[in-house]
C-alpha positions in Angstrom: -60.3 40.4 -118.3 -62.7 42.2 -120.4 -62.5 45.0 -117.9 -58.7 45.2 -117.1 -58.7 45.7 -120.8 -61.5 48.7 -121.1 -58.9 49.9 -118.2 -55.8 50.0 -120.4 -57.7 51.5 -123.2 -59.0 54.4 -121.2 -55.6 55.0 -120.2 -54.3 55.4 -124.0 -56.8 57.7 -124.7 -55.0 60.5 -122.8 -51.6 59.3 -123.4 -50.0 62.3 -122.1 -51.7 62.0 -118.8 -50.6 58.2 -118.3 -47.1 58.9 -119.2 -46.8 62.2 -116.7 -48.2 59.8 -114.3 -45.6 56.8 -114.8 -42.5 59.4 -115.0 -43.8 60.6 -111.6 -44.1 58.0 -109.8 -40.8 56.6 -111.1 -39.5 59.6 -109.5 -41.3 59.1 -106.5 -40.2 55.5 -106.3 -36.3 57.1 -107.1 -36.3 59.1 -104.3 -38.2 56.9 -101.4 -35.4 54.2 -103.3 -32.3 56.5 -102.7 -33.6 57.6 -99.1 -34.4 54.4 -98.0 -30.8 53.1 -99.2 -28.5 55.8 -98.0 -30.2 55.5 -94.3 -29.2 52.3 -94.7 -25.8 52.8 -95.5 -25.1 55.5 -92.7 -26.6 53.4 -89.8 -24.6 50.3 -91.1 -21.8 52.5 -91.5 -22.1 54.3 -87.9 -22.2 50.7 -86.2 -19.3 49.6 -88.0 -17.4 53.1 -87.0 -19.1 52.8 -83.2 -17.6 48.8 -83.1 -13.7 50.0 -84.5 -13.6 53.4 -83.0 -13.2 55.0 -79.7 -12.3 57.7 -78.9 -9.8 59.3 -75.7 -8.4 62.5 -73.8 -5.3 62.6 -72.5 -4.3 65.2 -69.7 -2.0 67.3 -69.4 -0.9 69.9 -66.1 0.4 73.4 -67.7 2.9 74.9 -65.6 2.4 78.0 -63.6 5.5 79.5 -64.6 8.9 78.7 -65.4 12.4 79.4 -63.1 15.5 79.5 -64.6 18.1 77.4 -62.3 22.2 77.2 -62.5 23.8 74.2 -63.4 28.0 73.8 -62.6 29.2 72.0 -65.3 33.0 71.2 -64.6 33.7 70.2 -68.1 32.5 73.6 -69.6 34.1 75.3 -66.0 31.1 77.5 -66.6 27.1 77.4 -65.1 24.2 75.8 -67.8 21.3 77.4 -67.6 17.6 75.6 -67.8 14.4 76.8 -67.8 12.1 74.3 -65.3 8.6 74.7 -65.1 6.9 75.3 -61.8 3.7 74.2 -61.2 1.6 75.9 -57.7 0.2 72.9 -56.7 -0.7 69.3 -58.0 -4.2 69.0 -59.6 -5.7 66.5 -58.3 -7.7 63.7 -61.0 -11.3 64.0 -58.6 -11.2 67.6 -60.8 -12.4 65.7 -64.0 -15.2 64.1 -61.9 -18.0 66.6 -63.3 -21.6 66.2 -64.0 -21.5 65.9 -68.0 -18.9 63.9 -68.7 -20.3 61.1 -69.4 -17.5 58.7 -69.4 -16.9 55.2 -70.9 -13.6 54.7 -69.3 -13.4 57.0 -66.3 -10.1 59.2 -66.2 -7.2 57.4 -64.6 -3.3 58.4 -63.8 -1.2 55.5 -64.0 1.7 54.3 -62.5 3.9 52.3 -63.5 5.0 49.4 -61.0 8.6 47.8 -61.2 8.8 44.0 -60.3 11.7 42.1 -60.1 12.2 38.1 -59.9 15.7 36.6 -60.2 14.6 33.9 -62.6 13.7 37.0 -65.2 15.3 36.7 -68.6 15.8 40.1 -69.1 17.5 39.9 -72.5 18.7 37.3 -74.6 22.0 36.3 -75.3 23.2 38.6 -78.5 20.8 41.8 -76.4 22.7 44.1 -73.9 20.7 46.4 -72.4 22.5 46.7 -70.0 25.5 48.0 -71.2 25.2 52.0 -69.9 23.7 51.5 -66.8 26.2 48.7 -65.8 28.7 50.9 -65.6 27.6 51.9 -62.5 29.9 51.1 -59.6 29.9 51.5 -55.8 34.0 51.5 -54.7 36.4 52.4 -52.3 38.6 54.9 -52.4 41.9 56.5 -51.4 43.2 60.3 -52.8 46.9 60.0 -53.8 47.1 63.6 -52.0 45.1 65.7 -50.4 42.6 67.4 -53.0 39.7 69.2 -53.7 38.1 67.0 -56.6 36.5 70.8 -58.6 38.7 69.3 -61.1 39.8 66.1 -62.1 41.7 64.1 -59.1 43.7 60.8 -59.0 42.1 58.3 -56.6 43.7 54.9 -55.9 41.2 52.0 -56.1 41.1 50.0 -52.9 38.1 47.6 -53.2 35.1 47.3 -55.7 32.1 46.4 -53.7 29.7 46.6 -56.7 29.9 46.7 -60.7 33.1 46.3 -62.7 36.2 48.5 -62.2 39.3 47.0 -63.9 41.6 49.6 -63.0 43.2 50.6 -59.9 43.4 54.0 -60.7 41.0 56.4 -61.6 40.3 59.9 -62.3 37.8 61.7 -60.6 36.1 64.9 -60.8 32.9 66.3 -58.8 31.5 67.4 -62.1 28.4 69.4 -60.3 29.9 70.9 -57.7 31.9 74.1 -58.1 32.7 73.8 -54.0 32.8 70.1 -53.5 34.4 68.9 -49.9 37.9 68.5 -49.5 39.1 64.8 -50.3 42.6 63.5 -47.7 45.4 61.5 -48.6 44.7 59.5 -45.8 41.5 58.3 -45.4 39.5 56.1 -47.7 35.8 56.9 -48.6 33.0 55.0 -50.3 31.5 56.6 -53.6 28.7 55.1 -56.1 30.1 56.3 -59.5 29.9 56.4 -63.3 32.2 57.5 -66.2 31.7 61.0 -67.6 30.3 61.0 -71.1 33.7 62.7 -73.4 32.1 65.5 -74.5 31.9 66.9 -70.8 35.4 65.2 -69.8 37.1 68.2 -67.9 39.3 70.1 -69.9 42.5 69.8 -67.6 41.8 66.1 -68.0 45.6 65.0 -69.3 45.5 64.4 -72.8 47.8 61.8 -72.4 45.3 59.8 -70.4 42.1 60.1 -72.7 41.7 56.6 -72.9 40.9 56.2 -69.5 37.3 57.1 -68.6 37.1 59.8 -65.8 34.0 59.2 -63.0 31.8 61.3 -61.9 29.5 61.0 -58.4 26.1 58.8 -59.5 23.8 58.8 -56.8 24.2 58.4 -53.0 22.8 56.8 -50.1 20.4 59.1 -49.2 16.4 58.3 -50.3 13.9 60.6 -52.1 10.4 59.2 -51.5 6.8 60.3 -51.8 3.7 59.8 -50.4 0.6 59.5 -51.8 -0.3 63.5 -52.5 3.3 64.2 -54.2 4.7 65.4 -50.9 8.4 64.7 -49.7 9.0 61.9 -47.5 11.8 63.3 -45.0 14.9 60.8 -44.9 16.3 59.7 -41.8 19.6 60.5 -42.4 21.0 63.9 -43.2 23.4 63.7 -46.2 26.6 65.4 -45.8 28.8 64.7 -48.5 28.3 62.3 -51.7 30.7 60.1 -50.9 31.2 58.7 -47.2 34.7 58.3 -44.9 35.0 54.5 -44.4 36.2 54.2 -40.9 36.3 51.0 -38.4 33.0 49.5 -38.2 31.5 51.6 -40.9 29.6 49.1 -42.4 27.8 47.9 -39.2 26.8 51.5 -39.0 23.1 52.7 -40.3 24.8 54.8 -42.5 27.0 52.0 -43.7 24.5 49.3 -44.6 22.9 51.5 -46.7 25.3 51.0 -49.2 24.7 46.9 -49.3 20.9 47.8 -49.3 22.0 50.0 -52.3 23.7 46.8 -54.1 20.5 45.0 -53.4 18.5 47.7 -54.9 20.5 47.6 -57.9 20.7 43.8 -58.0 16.7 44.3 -57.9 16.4 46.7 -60.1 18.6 44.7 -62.9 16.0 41.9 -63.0 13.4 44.1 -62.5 10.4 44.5 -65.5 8.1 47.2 -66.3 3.7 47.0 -64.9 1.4 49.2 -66.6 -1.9 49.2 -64.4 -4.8 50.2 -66.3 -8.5 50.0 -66.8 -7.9 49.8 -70.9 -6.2 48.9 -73.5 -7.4 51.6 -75.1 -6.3 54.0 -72.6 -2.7 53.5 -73.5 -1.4 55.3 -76.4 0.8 52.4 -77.6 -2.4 50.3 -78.6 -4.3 53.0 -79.2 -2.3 54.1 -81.8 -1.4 50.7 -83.3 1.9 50.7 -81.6 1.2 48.0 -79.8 -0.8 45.2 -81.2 -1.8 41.6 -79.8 0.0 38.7 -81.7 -1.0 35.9 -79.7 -4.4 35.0 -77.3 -6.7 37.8 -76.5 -6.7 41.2 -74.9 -8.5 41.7 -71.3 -11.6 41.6 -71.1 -13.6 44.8 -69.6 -15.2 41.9 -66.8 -11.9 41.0 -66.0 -10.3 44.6 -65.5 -13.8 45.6 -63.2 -13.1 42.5 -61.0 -9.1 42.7 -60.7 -9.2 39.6 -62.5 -5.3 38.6 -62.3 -4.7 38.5 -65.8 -2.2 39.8 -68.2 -0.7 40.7 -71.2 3.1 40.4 -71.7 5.3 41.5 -74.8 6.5 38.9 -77.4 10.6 39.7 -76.0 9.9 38.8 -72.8 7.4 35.8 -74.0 10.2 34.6 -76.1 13.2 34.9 -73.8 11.1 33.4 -70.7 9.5 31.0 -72.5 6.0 32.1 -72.1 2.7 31.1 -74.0 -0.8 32.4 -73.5 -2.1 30.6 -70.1 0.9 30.0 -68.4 1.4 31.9 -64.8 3.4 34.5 -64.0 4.3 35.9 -60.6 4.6 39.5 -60.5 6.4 41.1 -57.2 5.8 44.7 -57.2 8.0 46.9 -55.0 7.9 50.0 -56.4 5.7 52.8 -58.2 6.4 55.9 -60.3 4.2 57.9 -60.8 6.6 60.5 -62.9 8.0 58.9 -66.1 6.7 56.2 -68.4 7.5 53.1 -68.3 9.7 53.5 -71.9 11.8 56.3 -70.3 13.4 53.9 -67.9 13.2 50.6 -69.5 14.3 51.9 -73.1 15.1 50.0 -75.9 18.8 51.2 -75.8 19.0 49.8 -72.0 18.0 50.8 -68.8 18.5 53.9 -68.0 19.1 54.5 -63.9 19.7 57.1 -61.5 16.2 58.7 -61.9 15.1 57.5 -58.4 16.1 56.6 -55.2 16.9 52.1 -55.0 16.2 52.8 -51.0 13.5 53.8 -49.1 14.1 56.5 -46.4 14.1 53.7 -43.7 17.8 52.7 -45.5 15.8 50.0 -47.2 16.0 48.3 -50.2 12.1 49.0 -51.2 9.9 46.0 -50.3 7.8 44.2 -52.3 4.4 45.7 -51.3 2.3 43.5 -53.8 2.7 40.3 -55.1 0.3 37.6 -57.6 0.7 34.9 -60.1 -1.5 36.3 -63.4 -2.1 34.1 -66.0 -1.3 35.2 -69.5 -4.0 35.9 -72.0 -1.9 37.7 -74.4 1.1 38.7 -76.2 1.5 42.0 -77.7 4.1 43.2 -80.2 5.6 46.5 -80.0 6.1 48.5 -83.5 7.7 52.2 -83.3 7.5 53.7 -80.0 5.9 51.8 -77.0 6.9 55.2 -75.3 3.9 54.1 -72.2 4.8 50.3 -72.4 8.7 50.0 -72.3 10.7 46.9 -72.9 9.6 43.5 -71.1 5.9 45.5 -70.2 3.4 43.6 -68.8 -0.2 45.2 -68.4 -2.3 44.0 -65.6 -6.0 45.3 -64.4 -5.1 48.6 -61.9 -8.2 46.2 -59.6 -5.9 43.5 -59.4 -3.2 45.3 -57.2 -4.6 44.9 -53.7 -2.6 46.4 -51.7 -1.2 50.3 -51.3 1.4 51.6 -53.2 1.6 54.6 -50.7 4.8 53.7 -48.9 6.8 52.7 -52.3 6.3 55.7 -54.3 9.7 56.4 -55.8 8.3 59.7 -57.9 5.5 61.8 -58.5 4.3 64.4 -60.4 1.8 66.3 -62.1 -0.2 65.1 -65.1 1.2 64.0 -68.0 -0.5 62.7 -71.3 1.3 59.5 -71.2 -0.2 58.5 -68.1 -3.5 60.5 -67.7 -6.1 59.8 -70.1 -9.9 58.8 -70.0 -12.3 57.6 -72.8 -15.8 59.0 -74.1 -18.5 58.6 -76.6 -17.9 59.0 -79.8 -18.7 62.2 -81.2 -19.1 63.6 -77.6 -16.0 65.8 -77.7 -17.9 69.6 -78.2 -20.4 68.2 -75.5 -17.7 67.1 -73.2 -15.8 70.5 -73.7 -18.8 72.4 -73.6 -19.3 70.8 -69.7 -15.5 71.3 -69.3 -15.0 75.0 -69.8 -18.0 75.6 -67.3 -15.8 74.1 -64.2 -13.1 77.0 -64.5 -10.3 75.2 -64.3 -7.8 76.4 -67.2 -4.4 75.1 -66.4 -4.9 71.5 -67.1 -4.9 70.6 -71.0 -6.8 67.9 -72.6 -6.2 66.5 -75.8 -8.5 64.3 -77.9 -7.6 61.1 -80.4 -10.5 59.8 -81.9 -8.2 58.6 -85.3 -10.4 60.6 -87.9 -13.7 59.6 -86.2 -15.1 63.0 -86.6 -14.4 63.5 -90.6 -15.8 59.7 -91.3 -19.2 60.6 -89.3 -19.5 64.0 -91.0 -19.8 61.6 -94.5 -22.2 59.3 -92.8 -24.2 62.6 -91.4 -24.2 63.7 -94.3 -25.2 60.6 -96.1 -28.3 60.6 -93.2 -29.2 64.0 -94.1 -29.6 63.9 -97.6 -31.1 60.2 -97.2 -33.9 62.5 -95.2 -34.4 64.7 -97.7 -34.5 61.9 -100.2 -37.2 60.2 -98.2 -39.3 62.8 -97.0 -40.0 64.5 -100.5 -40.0 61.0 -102.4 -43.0 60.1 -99.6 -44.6 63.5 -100.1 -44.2 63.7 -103.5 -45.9 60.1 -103.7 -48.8 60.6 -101.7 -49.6 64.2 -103.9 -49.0 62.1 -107.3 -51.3 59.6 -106.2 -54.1 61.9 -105.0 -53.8 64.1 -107.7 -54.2 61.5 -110.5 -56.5 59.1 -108.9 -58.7 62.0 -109.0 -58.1 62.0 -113.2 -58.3 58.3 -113.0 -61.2 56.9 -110.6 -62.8 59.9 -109.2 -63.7 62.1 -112.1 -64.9 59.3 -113.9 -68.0 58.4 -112.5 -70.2 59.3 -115.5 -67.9 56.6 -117.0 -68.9 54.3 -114.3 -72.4 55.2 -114.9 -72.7 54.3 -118.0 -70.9 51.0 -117.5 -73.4 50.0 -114.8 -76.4 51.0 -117.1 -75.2 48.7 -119.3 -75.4 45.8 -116.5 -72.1 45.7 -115.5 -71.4 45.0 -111.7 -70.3 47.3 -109.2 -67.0 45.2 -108.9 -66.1 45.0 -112.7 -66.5 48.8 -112.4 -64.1 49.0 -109.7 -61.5 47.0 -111.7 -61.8 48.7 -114.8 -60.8 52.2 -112.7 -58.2 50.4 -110.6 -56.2 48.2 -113.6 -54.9 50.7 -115.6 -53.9 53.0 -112.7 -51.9 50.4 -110.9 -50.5 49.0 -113.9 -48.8 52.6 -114.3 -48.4 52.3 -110.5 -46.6 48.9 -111.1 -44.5 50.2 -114.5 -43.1 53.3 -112.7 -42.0 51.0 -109.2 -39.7 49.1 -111.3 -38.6 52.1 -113.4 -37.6 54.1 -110.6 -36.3 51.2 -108.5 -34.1 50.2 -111.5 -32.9 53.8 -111.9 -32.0 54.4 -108.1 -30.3 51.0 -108.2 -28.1 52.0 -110.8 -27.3 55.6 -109.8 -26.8 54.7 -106.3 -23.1 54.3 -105.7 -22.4 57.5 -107.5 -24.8 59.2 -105.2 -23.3 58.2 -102.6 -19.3 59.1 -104.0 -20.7 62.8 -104.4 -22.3 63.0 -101.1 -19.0 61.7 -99.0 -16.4 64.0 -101.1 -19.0 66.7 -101.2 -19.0 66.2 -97.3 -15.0 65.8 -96.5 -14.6 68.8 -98.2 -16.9 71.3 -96.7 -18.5 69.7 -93.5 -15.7 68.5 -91.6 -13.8 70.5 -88.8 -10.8 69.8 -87.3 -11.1 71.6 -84.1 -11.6 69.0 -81.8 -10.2 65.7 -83.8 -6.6 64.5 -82.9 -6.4 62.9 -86.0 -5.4 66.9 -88.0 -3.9 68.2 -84.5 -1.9 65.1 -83.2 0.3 62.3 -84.2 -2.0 59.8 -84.4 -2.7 59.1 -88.2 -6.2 58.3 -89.8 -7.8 54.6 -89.1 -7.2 52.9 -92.2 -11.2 52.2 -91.8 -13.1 54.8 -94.4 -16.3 55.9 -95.5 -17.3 52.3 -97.8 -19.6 52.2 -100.8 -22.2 49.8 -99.8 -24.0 47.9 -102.3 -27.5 48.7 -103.0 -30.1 45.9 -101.5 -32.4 44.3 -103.6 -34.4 43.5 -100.7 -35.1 46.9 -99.6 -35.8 48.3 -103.4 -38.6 45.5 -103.3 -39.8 46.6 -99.8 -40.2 49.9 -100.9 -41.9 49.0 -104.1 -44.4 46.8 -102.0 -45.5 49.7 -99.8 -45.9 52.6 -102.6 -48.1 50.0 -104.5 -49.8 49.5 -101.0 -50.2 53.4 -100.7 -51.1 53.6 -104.2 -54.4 50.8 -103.6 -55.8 52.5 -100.8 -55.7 55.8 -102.3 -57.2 54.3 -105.0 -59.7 52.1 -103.3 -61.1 55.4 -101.9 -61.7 56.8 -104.9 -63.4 54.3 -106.5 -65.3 53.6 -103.1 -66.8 57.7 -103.7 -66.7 56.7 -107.3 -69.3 53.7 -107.1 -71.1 55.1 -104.4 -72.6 57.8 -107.0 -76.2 57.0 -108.5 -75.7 56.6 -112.2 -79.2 57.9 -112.9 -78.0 61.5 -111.4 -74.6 61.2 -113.1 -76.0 60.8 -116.8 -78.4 63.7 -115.7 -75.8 66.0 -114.9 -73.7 68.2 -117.3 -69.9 66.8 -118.6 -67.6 69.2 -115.7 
């Protein structure tokens, strides 16, 4: 005791060296504090951002030019102009299959499928979604004179094969044809048509007779198919006219069933719902975006879309109307794919919208079902805003599940688009991933990145790192020159002191106290100074750091969440409180450093023969 005390005297002898001494190494002990803390909070922080974000490209073809191509509109008795894009070939996906990229989710184009079952509930009782495209109707028909139908024509009404007609005369006009075929008295012909929105009714439409819609031609019997590279499939029939002269034994005619394989086709097509194939959830834009969001069960599991689990996930309209709960079955019969328009361009929320494809194959054929399983729910999804990729009544299956080729009920094709091509990276990967990119060459195809504000949030947490680095590295270096430099005015210069102490009889070991006690004790004081003051000035250390680092560090080039619709993760940056724990830690260690500096000075210190020491002349 005796000696701890000679210890603290010394020190207060030279007050101004023992108090430089304790306001460095609270310093010290401030900085390693703050370092050790913010490190911390950015790797805690970057694990929480790597667990809620992702991040995706979408692709997108860019046309090779554009054509401009007439239009007859009847109504306007004048040609529309449009501009369509033209596009040299179609870029095949294997293009983004580079050495670099690196991917999590590998790029896909989707389909989507159409599968129809009677016993599907479409709509409930107070929905009609079907209203527009019901209007649809195949008929027979008779002129009441010979006429050429450029303009509007009166045909009788002889029989309505499909859809609902309530009158038995109509007025007709081929509304884009300027040169349509001649139309006799005489003779009766089957047409498949729909009425003529008002604002292109033909002018020399009777006034008189406004009330009564006027039809226009809204499809025909002949197919358009693809095969699997985009190509045409050639029909087998060569169409001659939009509507067909019913003569005897029409209908027993090639030509003639086609129109009942038509009815079927629609009849299909009526009950049919919309499958998204996919190897994510995350690769569709309506979850990705929080569009789409899972009210019931569980999403699928990444084992489950490797293994074509059959699994699904259904909306909450078509749960409700079917009566559906997570783990019942449901038997999906796919019959045809589309590889052009999303799912939400056809199956709308305003009703289904038809007439974009072909109901028959080029056989004549009402398309057969080319795939069918019973997948058991595992969740329900609710659509908010646009489900533009999902569509009304979506179901989303594993693309692995589908077994069989889609190759022979293709309905359309097309290039690229970002609503069905997209792929998923690493986080914080874009520049890398472009960097690989731009070395293939390829410039017509362009990709677009979401990562929902993923780059500004890790350009706080870098910046937290950095300065945590800083922190660290001159609070350690700092500490170890503190420590050497005043254990030299505390243990090492002292050894006439020592001397003298042993002359008097006291042991080597009481010596070594009486240097160590009052240096440690300062040691000790300034730990819990400095670990106080970084405790308490933490949080605002870190507020500068993340404004000071959304305001100048982060760049927008490559981040959707600036460049596309896709707003900010509600996720930011958090203020993480400081952990008592790790302040101890660090308190532990720079007393540790501080002892075995000290241990060898005093081991130099007592290793010194007192004899010479008291001989020598005061340095």
């Amino acid at each position: 005791m005796k000696s701890i005390q000679n210890s603290i005297k010394q020190m207060l002898r030279t007050p101004v060296r023992s108090i430089l001494f304790l306001c460095l190494m609270a310093l010290s002990m401030c900085l390693i504090s703050l370092g050790v803390h913010l490190r911390a909070v950015s790797d805690e922080q970057m694990q929480a951002f790597e667990e809620g974000f992702s991040t995706i490209g979408t692709v997108q073809q860019v046309p090779d030019s554009f054509e401009t191509y007439p239009y007859w509109d009847a109504g306007l008795q004048s040609y529309s102009y449009f501009n369509f894009p033209i596009y040299d070939e179609i870029i095949l996906l294997s293009v983004l299959d580079f050495d670099g990229a690196n991917y999590i989710h590998p790029p896909e184009k989707r389909p989507y499928y159409g599968a129809y079952d009677y016993s599907f509930v479409i709509c409930s009782n107070d929905e009609n979604l079907n209203t527009e495209w019901e209007q649809n109707a195949i008929i027979e028909v008779r002129p009441l004179e010979d006429c050429v139908p450029a303009g509007p024509v009166r045909l009788k009404v002889i029989r309505v094969l499909y859809g609902k007609l309530s009158n038995d005369e109509i007025w007709f006009c081929s509304h884009n044809d300027k040169n349509p075929p001649a139309m006799l008295a005489d003779r009766t012909y089957v047409m498949l048509v729909a009425p003529v929105p008002l604002m292109f009714v033909h002018p020399e439409h009777p006034l008189s007779s406004r009330y009564e819609p006027e039809y226009q031609i809204n499809g025909t019997i002949s197919s358009v198919q693809f095969d699997q590279n985009g190509d045409w499939v050639v029909d087998e029939i060569e169409l001659v006219s939009p509507w067909e002269e019913v003569t005897e034994d029409y209908y027993e005619t090639p030509r003639g069933r086609r129109w009942f394989e038509l009815m079927e086709g629609f009849d299909r097509f009526r009950q049919t719902i919309p499958v998204t194939p996919t190897n994510s959830t995350n690769l569709l834009l309506a979850f990705y975006n929080s569009f789409a969001v899972i009210s019931d069960g569980r999403d699928i599991t990444d084992e489950e879309y490797s293994s074509g689990e059959q699994v699904c996930l259904i909306s909450g309209a078509f749960a409700r109307n079917n009566y559906l709960s997570v783990g019942d079955p449901l038997t999906l019969p796919l019959y045809y794919a589309n590889y052009r328009k999303a799912a939400g361009d056809t199956f709308g929320y305003d009703g289904l919208r038809g007439g974009e494809f072909s109901y028959i194959n080029v056989q004549g054929e009402a398309f057969p079902v080319f795939d069918s399983g019973t997948y058991r729910v595992v969740g329900i999804y609710e659509q908010y805003g646009i489900g533009f990729d999902l569509g009304w009544n979506g179901v989303i299956i594993p693309s692995a599940s589908v077994k069989n080729s889609d190759e022979n009920n293709i309905v359309a094709y097309d290039h690229m688009q970002a609503f069905n091509t997209s792929f998923q990276i690493p986080n914080g990967t874009i520049e890398a991933f472009m960097e690989e990119w731009n070395k293939q060459g390829i410039t017509n195809l362009d990709i677009q990145f979401y990562d929902r504000g993923y780059t500004e949030l890790k350009a706080g947490t870098d910046a937290i790192k950095n300065v945590s680095t800083v922190l660290l590295l001159s609070g350690v270096a700092t500490n170890l020159l503190i420590l050497i430099f005043f254990t030299y005015l505390f243990i090492t210069k002292q050894k006439k002191r020592t001397a003298i102490e042993r002359s008097l009889g006291m042991r080597k070991s009481k010596c070594g106290l009486s240097l160590l006690a009052g240096m440690m004790l300062l040691v000790l004081l300034g730990c819990i100074i400095g670990g106080v003051v970084s405790y308490l000035i933490g949080n605002t250390v870190q507020e500068q750091i993340i404004m000071l680092s959304q305001e100048q560090s982060f760049n927008t080039y490559y981040s959707n969440w600036v460049n596309n619709t896709d707003e900010k993760a509600e996720m930011e940056i958090g203020i993480s409180a400081p952990d008592l724990n790790a302040f101890a830690y660090v308190g532990l260690i720079v007393i540790l450093a501080a002892a075995i500096v000290a241990f060898l000075g005093i081991w130099g210190n007592l290793h010194s023969e007192p004899l010479i020491m008291l001989s020598t002349r005061k340095e």
